[in-house]
C-alpha angles and dihedrals in degrees: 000000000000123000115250120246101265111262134226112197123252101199089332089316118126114236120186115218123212135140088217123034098156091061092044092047088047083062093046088054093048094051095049092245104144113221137195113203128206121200096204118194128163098278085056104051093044088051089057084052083074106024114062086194094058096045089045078053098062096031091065102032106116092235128021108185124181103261092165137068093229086054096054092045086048103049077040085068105055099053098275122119103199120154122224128264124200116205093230097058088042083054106046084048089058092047097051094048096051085048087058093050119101108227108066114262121203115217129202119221103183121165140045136075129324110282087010099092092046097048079057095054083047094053091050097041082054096056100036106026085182092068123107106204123162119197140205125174119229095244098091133164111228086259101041078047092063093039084059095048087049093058099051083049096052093036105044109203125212094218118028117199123192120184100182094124132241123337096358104066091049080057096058095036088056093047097040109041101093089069091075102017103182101048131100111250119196125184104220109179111196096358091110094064081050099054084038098051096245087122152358138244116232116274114271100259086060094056093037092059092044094251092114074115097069100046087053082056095050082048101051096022072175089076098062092101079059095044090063090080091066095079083034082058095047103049090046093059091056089062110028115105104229 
């Protein structure tokens, strides 16, 4: 089994530095050793300050990378210069290099709307007609529930997304995993509107500069009652003992 990139605690939260995860989950692939990945960012570790589930959740995901821009000046603060690592860009690297392999990989897309999921499978089989990828929205019925689970099951994708949204989607993953115990299973959130083109991801100069943040905001003007924790978050980190 490999060994796991070493952590540093956010909040009590373990988060594994690395300056490269794709190419340590592609080992991880390679050698058979399942792996749930957490994307963690500020809304999510103060959401495990109040859910024990949630916080049990992290604490035992295989790989917990710093998704958000409170995590990285956080973890900045405390002497560790670790870059940040949306889970979207972690997971179109995986994709790509599973598309450039020579056996055929299957890939999960689960979440999102109905027809959402679908349109992103289309956008990436567009632009990689090599790739296998088999979808579900996340509107099921109990049974189609089951029939999806059976197919994952009977399928056994290399890469499972789940776009169910936080904390949803940690939830399913938890619960599901042992249907395909040695691949690699991501919680995306909205990544799947953005594949589709639903929606876009901030320009490049917002992200660069850690306000991503601020043009989802300007997306979803409905999550500004979520968006409080950030200066909860904040404050926080200038109190809180690592």
């Amino acid at each position: 089994m490999l060994t796991s990139p070493k952590t540093f605690p956010v909040f009590g939260l373990p988060v594994h530095l690395s300056n490269n995860y794709t190419h340590w989950l592609l080992q991880c692939l390679e050698e058979g050793q399942g792996i749930h990945v957490v994307t963690i960012n500020a809304e999510m570790a103060m959401l495990a300050e109040k859910d024990p589930l949630i916080s049990q959740i992290i604490k035992e995901a295989d790989l917990v990378i710093p998704d958000g821009a409170g995590v990285v000046i956080y973890l900045k603060m405390r002497g560790q210069q670790q870059q940040r690592c949306p889970g979207i860009e972690l997971s179109q690297s995986l994709i790509e290099a599973l598309a450039n392999q020579s056996q055929e990989n299957v890939i999960a897309f689960y979440g999102g709307k109905p027809g959402v999921t679908e349109a992103a499978a289309t956008q990436w089989r567009s632009k990689l007609p090599q790739i296998n990828i088999i979808t579900s929205h996340g509107y099921l019925s109990p049974e189609e529930q089951e029939t999806w689970k059976n197919t994952l099951k009977v399928q056994q994708p290399r890469l499972i997304f789940v776009g169910l949204g936080v904390p949803r989607q940690e939830v399913w993953i938890r619960e599901n995993r042992q249907l395909c115990p040695q691949s690699i299973w991501v919680g995306v959130g909205g990544s799947f509107d953005i594949w589709s083109g639903t929606k876009s991801r901030a320009p490049g100069w917002l992200r660069n500069n850690n306000l991503e943040w601020l043009y989802r905001l300007y997306q979803e003007p409905w999550r500004w009652r979520r968006m409080l924790v950030l200066p909860q978050f904040f404050l926080k980190s200038f109190f809180y003992g690592s």
